[in-house]
MOPAC internal coordinates of N, CA, C and O (Angstrom, degrees):
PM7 1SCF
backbone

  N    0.0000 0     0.00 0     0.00 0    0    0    0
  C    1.4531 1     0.00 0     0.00 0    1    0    0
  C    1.5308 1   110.70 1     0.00 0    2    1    0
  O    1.2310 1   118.68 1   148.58 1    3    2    1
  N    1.2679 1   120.12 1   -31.42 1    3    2    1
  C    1.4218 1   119.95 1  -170.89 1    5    3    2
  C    1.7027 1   102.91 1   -76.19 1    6    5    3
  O    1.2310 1   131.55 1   140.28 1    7    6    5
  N    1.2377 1    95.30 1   -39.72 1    7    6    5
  C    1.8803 1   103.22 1  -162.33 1    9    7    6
  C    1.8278 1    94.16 1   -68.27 1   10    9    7
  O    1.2310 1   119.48 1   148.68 1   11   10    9
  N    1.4424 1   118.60 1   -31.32 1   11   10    9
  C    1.6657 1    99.34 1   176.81 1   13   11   10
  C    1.5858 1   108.04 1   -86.88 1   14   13   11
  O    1.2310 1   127.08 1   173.41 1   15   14   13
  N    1.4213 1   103.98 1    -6.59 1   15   14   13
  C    1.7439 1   101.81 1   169.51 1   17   15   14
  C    1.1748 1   111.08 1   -60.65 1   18   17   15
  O    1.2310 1   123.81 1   115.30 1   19   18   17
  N    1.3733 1   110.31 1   -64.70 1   19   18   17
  C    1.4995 1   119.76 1  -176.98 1   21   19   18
  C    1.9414 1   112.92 1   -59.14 1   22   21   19
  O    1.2310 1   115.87 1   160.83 1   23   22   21
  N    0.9442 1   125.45 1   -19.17 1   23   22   21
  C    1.6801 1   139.58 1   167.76 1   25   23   22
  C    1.4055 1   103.20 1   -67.33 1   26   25   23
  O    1.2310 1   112.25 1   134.84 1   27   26   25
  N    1.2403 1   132.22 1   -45.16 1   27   26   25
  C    1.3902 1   129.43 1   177.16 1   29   27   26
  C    1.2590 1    99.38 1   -72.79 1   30   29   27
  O    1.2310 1   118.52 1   103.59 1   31   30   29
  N    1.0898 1   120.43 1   -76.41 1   31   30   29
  C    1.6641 1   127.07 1  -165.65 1   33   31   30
  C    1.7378 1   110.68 1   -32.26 1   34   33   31
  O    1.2310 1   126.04 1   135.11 1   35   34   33
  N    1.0518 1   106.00 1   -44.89 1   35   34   33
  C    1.7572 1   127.97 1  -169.35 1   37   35   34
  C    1.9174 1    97.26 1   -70.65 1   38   37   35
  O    1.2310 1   129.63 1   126.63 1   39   38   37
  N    1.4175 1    99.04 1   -53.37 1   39   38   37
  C    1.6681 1   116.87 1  -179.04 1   41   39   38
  C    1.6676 1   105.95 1   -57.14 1   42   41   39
  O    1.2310 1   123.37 1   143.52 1   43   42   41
  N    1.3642 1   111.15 1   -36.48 1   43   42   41
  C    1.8283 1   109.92 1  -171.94 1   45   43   42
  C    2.1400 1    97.07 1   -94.29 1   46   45   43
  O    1.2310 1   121.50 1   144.66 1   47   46   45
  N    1.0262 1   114.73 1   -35.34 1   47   46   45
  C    1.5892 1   119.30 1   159.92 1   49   47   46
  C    1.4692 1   113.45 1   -38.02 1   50   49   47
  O    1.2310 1   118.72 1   103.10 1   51   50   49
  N    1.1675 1   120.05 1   -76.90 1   51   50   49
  C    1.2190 1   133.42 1   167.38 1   53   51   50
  C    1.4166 1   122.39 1   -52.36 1   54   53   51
  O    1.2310 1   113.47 1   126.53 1   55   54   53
  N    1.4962 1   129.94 1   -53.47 1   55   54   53
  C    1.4113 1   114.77 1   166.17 1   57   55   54
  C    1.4719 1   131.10 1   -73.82 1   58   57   55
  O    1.2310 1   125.63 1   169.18 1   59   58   57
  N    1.3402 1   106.78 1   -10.82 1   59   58   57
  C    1.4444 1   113.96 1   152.32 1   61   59   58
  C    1.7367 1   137.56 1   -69.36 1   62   61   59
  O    1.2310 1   133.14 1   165.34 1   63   62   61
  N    1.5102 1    92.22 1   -14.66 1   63   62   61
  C    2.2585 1    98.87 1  -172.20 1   65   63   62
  C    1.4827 1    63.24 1   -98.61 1   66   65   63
  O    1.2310 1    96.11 1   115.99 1   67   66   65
  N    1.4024 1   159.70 1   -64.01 1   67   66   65
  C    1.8064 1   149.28 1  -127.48 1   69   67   66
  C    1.5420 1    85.93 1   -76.86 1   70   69   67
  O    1.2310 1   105.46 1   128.28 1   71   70   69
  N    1.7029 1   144.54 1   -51.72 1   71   70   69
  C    0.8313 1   159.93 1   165.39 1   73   71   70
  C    1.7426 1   103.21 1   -33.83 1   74   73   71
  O    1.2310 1   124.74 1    78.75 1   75   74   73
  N    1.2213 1   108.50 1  -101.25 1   75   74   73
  C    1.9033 1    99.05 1   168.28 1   77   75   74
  C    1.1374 1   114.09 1   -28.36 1   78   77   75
  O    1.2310 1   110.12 1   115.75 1   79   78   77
  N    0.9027 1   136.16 1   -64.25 1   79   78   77
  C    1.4662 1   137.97 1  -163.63 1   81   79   78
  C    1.5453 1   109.85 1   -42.91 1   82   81   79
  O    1.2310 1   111.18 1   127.88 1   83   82   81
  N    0.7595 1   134.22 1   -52.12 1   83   82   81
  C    1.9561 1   162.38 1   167.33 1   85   83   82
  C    1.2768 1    88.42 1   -52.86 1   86   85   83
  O    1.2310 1   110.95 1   133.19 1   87   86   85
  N    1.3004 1   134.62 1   -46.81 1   87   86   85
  C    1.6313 1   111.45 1  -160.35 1   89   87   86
  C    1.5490 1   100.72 1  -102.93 1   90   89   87
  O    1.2310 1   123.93 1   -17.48 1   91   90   89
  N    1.3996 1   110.07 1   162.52 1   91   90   89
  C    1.7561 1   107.51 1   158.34 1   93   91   90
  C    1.3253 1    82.27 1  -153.46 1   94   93   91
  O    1.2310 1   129.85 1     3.90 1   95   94   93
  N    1.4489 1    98.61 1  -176.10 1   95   94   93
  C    1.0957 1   126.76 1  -167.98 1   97   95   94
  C    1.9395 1   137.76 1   -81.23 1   98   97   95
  O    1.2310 1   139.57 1  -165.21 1   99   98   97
  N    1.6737 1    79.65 1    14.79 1   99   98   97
  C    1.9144 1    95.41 1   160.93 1  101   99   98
  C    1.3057 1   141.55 1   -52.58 1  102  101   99
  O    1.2310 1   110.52 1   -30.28 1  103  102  101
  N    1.0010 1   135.43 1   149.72 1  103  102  101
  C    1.3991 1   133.50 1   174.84 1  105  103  102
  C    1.5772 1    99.07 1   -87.83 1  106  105  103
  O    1.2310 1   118.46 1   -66.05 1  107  106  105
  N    1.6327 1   120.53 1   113.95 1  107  106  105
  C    1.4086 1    87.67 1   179.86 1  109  107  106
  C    1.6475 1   119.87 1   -91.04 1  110  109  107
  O    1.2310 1   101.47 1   -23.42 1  111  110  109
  N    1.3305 1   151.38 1   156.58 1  111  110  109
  C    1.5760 1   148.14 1   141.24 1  113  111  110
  C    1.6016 1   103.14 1    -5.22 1  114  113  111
  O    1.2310 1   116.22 1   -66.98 1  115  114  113
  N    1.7294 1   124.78 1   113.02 1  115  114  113
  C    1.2630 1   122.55 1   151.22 1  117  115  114
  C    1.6618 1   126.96 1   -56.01 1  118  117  115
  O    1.2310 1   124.77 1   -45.98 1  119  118  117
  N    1.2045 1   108.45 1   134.02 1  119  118  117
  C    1.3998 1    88.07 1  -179.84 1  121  119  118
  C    2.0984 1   103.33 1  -152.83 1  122  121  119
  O    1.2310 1   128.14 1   -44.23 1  123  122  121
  N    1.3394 1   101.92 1   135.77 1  123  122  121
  C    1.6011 1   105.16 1  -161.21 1  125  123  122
  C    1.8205 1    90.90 1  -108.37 1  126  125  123
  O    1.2310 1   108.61 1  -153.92 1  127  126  125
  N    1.4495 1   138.92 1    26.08 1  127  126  125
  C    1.1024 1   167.03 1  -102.87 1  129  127  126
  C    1.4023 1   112.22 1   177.79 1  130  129  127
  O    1.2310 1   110.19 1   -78.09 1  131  130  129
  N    1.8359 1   136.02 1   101.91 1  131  130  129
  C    1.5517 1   122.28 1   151.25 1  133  131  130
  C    1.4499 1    77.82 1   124.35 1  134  133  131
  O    1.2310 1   128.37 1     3.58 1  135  134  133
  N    1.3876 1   101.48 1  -176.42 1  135  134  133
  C    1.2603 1   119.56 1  -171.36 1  137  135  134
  C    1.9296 1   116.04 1  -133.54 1  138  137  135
  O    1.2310 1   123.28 1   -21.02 1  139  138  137
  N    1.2910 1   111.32 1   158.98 1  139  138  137
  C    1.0708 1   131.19 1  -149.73 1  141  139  138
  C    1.5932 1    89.53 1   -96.15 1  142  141  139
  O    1.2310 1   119.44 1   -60.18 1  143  142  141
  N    1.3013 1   118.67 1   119.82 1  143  142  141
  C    1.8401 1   122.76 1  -176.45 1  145  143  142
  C    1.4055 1    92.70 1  -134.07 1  146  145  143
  O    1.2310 1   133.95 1   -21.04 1  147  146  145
  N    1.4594 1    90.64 1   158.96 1  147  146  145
  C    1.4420 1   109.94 1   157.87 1  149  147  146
  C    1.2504 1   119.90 1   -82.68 1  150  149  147
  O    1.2310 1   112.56 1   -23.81 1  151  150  149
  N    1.1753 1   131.66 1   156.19 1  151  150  149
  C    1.2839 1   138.94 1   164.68 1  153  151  150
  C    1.3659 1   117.72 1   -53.04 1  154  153  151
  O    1.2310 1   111.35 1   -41.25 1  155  154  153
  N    1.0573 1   133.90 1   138.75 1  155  154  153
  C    1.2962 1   114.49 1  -171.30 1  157  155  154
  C    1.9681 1    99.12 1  -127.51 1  158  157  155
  O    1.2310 1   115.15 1    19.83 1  159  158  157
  N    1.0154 1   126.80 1  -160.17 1  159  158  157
  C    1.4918 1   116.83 1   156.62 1  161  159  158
  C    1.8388 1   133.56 1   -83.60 1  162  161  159
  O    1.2310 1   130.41 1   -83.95 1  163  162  161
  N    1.2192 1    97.53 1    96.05 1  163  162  161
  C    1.8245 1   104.18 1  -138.52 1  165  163  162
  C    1.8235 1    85.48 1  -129.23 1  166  165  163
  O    1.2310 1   123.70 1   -24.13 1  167  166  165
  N    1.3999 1   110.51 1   155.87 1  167  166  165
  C    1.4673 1   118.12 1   169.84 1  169  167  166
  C    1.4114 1    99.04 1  -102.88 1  170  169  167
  O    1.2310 1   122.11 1   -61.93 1  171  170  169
  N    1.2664 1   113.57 1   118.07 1  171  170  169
  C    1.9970 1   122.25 1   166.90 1  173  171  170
  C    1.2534 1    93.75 1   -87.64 1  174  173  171
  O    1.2310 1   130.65 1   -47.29 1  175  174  173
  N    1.9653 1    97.06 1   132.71 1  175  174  173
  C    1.3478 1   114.03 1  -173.68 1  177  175  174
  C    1.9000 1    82.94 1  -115.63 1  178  177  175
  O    1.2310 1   124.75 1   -45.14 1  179  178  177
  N    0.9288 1   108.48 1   134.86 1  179  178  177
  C    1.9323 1   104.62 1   174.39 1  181  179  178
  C    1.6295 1   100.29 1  -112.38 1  182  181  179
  O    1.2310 1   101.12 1   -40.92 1  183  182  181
  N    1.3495 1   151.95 1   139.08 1  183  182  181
  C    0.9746 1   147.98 1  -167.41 1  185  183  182
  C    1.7548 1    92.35 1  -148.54 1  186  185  183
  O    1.2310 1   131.91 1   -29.52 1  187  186  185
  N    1.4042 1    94.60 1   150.48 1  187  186  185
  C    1.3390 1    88.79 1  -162.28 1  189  187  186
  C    2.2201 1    94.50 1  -171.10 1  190  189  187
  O    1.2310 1   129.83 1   -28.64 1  191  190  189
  N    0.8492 1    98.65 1   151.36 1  191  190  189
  C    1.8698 1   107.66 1   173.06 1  193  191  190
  C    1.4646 1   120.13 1   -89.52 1  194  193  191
  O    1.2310 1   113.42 1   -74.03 1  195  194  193
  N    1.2945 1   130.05 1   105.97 1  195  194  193
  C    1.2807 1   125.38 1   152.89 1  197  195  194
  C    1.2255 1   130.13 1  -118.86 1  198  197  195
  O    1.2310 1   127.27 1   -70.26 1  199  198  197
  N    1.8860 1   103.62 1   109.74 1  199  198  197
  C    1.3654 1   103.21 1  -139.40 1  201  199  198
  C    1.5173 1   135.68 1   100.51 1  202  201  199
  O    1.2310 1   127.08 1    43.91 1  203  202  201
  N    1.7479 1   103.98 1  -136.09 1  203  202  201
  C    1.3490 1    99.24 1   158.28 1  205  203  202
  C    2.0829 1    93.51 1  -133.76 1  206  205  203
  O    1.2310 1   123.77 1  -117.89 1  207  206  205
  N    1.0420 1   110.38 1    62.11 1  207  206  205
  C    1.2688 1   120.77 1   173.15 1  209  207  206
  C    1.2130 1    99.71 1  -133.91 1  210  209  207
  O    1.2310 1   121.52 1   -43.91 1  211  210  209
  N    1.2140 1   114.70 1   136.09 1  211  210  209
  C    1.5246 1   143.78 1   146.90 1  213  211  210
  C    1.5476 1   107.29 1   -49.69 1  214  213  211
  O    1.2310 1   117.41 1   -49.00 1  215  214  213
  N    1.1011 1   122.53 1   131.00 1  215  214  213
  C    0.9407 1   116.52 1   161.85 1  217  215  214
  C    1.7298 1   112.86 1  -143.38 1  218  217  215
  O    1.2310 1   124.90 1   -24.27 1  219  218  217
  N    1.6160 1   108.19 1   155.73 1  219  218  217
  C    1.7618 1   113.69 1  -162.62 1  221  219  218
  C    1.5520 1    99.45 1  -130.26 1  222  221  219
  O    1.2310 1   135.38 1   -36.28 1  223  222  221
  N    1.2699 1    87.84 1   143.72 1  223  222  221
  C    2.0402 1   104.15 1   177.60 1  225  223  222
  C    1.4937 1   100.72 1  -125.26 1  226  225  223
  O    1.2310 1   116.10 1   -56.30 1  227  226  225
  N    1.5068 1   125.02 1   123.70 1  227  226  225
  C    1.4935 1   105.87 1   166.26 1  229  227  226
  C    1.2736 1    86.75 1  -123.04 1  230  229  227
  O    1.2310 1   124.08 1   -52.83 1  231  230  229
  N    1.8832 1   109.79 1   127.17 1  231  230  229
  C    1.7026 1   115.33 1   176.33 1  233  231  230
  C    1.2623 1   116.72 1    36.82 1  234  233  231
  O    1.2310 1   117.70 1  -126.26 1  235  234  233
  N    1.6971 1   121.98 1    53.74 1  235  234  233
  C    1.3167 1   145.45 1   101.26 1  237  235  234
  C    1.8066 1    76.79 1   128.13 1  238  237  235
  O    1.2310 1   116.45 1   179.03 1  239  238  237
  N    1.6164 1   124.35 1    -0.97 1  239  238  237
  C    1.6545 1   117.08 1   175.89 1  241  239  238
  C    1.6786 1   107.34 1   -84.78 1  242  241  239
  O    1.2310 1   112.48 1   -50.44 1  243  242  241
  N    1.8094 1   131.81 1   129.56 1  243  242  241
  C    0.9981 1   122.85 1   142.30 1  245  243  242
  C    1.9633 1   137.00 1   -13.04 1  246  245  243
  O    1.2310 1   123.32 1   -76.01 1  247  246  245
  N    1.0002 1   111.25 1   103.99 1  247  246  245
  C    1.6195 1    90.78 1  -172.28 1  249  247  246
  C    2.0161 1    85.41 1  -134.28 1  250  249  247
  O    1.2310 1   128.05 1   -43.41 1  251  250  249
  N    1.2090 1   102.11 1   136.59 1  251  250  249
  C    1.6161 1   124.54 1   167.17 1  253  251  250
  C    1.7488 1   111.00 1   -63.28 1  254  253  251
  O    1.2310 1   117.36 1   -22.78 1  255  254  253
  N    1.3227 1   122.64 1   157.22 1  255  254  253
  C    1.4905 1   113.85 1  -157.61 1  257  255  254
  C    1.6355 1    84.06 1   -87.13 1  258  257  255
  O    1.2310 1   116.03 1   140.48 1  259  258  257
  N    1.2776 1   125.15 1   -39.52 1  259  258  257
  C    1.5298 1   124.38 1   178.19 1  261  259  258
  C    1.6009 1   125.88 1   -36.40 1  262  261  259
  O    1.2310 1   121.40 1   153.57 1  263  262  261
  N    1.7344 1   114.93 1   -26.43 1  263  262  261
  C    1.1417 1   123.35 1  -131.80 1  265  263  262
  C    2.4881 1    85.93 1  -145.51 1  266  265  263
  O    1.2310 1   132.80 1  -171.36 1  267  266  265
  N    1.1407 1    92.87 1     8.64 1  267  266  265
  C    1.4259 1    94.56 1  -171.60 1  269  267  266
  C    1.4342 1   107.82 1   -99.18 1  270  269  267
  O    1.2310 1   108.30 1   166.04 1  271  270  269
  N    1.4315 1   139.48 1   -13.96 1  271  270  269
  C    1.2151 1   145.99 1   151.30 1  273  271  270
  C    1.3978 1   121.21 1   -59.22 1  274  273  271
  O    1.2310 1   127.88 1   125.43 1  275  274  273
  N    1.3416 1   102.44 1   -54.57 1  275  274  273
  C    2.0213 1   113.89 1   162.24 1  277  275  274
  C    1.3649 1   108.14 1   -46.19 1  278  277  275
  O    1.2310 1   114.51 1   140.24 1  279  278  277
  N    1.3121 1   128.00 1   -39.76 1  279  278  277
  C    1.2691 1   121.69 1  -160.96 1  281  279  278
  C    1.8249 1   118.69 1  -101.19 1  282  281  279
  O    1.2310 1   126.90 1   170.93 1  283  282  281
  N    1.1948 1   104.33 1    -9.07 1  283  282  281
  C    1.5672 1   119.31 1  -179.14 1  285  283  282
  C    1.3581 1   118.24 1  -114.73 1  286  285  283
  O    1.2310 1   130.66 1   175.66 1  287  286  285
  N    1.6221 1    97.04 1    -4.34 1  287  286  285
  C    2.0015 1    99.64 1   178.21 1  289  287  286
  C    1.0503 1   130.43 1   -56.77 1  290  289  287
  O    1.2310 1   127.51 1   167.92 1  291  290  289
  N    1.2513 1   103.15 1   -12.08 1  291  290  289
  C    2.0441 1   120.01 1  -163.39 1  293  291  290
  C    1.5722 1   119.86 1  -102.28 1  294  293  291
  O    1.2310 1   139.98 1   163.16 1  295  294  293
  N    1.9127 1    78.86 1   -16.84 1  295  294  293
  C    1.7995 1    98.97 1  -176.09 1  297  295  294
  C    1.7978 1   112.46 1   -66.76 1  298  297  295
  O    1.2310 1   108.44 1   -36.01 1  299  298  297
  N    1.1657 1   139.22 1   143.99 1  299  298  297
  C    1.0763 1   130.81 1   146.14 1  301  299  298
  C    1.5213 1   138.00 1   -47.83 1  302  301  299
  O    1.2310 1   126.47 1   131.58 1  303  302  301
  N    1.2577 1   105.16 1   -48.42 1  303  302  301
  C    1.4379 1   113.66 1   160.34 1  305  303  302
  C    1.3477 1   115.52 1  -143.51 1  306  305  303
  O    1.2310 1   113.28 1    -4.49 1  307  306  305
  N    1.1273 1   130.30 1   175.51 1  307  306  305
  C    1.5921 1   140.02 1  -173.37 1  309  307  306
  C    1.7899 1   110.22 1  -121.97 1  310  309  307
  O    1.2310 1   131.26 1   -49.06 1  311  310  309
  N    1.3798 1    95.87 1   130.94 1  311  310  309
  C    1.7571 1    86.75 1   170.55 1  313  311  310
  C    1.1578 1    86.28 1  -126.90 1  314  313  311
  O    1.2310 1   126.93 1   -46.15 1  315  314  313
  N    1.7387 1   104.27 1   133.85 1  315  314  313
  C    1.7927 1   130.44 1   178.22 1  317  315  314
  C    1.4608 1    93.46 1  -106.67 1  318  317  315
  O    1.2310 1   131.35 1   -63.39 1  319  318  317
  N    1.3999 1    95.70 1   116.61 1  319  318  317
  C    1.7911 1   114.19 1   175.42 1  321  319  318
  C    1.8755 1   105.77 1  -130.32 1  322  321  319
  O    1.2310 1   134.03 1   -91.54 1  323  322  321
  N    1.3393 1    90.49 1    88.46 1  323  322  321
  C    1.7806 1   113.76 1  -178.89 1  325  323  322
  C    1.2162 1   103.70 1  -108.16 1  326  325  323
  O    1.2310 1   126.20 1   -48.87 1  327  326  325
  N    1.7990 1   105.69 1   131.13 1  327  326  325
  C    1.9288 1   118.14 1  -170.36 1  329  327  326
  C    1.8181 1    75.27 1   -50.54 1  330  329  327
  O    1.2310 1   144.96 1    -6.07 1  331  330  329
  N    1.5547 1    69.08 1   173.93 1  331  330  329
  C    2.1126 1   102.96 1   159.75 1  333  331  330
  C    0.9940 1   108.60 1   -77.81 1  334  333  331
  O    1.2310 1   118.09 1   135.39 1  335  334  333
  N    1.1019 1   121.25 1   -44.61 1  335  334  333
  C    1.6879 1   111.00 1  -156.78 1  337  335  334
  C    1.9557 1   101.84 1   -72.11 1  338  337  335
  O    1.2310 1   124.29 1   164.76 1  339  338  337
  N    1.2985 1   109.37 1   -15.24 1  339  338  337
  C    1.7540 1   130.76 1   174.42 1  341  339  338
  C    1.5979 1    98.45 1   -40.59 1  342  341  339
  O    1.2310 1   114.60 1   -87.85 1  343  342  341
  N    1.5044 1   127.83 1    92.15 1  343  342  341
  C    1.2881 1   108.80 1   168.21 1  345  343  342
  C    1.4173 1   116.22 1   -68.86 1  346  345  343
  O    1.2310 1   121.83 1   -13.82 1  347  346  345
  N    1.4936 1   114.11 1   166.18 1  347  346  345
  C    2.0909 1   111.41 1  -176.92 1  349  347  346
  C    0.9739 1   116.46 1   -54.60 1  350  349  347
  O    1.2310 1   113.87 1   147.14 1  351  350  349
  N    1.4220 1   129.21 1   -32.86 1  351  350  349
  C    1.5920 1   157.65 1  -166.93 1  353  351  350
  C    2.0794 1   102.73 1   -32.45 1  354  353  351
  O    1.2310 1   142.69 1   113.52 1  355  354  353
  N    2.1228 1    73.54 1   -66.48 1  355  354  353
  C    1.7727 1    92.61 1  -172.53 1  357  355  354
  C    1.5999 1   114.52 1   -87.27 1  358  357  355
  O    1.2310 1   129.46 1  -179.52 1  359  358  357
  N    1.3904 1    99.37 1     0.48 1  359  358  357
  C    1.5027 1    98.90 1   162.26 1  361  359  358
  C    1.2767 1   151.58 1   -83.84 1  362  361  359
  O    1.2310 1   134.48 1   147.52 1  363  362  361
  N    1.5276 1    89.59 1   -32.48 1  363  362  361
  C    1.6997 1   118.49 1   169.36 1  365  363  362
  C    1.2329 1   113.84 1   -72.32 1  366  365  363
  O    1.2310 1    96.08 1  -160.34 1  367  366  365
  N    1.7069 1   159.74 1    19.66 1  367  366  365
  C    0.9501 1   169.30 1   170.40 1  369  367  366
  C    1.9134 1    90.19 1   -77.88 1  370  369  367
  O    1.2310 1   136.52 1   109.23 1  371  370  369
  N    1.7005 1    85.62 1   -70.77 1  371  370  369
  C    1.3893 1   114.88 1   176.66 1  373  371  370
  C    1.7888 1   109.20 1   -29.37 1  374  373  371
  O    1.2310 1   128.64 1   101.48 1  375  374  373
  N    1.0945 1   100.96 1   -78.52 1  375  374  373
  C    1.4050 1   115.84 1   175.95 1  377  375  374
  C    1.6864 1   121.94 1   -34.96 1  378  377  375
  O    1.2310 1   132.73 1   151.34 1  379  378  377
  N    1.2182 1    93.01 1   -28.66 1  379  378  377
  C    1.6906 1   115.58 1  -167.93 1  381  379  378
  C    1.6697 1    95.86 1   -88.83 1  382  381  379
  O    1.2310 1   116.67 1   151.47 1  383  382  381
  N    1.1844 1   123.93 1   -28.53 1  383  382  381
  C    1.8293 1   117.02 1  -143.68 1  385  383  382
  C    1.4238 1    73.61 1  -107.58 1  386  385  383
  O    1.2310 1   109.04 1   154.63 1  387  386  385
  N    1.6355 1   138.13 1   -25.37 1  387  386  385
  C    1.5262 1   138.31 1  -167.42 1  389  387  386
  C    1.7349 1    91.31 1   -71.04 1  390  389  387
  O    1.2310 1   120.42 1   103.02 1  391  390  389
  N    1.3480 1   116.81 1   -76.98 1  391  390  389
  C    1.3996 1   147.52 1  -177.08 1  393  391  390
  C    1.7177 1    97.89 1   -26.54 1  394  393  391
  O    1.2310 1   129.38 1   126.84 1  395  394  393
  N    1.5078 1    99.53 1   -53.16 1  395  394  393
  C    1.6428 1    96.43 1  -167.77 1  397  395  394
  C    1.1759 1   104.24 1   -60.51 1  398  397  395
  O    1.2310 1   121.58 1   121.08 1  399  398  397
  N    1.5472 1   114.58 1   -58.92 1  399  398  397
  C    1.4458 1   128.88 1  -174.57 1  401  399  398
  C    1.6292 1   116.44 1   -44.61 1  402  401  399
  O    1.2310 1   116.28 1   171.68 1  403  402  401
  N    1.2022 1   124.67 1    -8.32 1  403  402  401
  C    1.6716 1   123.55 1  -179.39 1  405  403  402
  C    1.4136 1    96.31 1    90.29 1  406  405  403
  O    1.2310 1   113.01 1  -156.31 1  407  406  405
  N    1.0486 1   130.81 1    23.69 1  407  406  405
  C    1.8217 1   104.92 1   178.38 1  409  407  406
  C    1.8470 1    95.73 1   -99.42 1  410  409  407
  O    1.2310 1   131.14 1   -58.00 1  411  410  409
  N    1.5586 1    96.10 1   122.00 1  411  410  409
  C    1.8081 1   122.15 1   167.52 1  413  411  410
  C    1.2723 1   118.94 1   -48.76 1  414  413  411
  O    1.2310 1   125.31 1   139.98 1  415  414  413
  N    1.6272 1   107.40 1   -40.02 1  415  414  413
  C    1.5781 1   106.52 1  -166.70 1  417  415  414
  C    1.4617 1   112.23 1  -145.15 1  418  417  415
  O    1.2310 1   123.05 1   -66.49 1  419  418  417
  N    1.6329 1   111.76 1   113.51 1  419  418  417
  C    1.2378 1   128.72 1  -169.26 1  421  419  418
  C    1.8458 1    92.25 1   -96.79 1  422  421  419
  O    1.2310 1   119.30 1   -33.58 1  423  422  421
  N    0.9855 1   118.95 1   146.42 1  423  422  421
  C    1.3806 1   113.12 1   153.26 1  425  423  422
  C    1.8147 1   111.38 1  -137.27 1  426  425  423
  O    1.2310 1   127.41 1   -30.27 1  427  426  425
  N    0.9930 1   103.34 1   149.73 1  427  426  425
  C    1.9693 1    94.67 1  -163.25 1  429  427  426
  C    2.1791 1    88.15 1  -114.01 1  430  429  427
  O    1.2310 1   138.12 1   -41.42 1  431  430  429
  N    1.1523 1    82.49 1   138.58 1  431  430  429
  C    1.6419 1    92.28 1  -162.43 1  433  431  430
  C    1.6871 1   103.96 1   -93.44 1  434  433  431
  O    1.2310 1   111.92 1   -63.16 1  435  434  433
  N    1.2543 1   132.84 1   116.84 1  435  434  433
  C    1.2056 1   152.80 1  -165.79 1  437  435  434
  C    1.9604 1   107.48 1  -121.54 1  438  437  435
  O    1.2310 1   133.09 1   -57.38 1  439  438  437
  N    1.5657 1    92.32 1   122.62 1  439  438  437
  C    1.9953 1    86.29 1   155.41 1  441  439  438
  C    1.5968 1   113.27 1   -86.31 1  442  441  439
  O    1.2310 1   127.42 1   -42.62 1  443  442  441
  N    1.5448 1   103.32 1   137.38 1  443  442  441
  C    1.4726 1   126.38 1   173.30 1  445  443  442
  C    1.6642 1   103.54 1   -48.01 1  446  445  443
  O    1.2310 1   118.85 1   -72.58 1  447  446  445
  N    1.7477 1   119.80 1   107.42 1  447  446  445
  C    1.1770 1   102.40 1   173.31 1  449  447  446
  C    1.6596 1    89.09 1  -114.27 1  450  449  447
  O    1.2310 1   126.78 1    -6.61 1  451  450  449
  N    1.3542 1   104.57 1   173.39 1  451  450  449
  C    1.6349 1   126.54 1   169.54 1  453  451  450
  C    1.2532 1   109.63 1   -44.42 1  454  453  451
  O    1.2310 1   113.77 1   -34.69 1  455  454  453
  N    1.4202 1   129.40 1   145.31 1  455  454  453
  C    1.1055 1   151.89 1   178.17 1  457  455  454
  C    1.5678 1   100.01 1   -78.58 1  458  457  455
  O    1.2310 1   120.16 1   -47.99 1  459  458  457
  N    1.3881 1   117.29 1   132.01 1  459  458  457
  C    1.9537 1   103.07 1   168.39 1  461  459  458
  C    1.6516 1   105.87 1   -61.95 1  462  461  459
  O    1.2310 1   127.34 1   -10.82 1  463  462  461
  N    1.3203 1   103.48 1   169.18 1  463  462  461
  C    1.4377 1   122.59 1  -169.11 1  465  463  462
  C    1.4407 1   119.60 1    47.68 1  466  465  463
  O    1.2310 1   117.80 1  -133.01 1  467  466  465
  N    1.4935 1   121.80 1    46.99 1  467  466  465
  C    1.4678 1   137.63 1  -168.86 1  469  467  466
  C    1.7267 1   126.94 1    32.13 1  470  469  467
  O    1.2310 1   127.37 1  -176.20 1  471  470  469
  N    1.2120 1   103.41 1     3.80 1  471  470  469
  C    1.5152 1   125.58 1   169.95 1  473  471  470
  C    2.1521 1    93.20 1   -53.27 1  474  473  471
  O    1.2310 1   131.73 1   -17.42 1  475  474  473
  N    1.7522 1    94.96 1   162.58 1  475  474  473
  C    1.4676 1   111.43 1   168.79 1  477  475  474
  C    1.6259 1   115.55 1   -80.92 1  478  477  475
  O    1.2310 1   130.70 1   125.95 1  479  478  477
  N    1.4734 1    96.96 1   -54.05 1  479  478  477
  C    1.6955 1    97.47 1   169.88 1  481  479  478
  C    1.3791 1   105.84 1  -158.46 1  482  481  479
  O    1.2310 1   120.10 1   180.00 1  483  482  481

């Protein structure tokens, strides 16, 4: 009984830092638009402004925009989670260094907002 105690405990430890890890501290784009997925096994790129620098997270490590194709090639798919306030401008660099690099599947990460006229979608 103790040894599957300690198996849970270890199991909710661990899916909780995989859990942080995935999130930071962005505002993400509302969107009442797209569909609701699971996560699948994907590299989260978070891109975000500090300053007037670009700056890149792949799975919660610093990575340079030069050096972000090397590091996501292996991934199956990519989820791009850029604040709101991120105009397209400084994003599409991003988009471009993904594209060059061979990655198939970008997905751009949005919170589920309300549909107008209180409808789901």
């Amino acid at each position: 009984m103790i040894d599957v105690v300690m198996c849970l405990i270890v199991f909710y430890l661990l899916v909780g830092q995989l859990a942080s890890d995935q999130r930071s501290d962005l505002t993400l784009p509302r969107s009442a638009a797209g569909d609701e997925t699971k996560i699948t096994q994907a590299a989260f790129v978070n891109v975000r402004l500090e300053g007037d620098t670009l700056q890149l997270d792949v799975d919660g490590s610093p990575v340079p925009l030069s050096q972000l194709g090397r590091t996501v090639r292996a991934a199956p798919a990519v989820h791009l989670r850029a604040d709101a306030s991120l105009p397209y401008e400084r994003v599409s660099p991003v988009l471009a260094e993904l594209r060059g690099a061979g990655v198939r599947s970008v997905r751009v990460v949005a919170e589920q907002a309300m549909a107008p006229f209180g409808g789901d979608r």
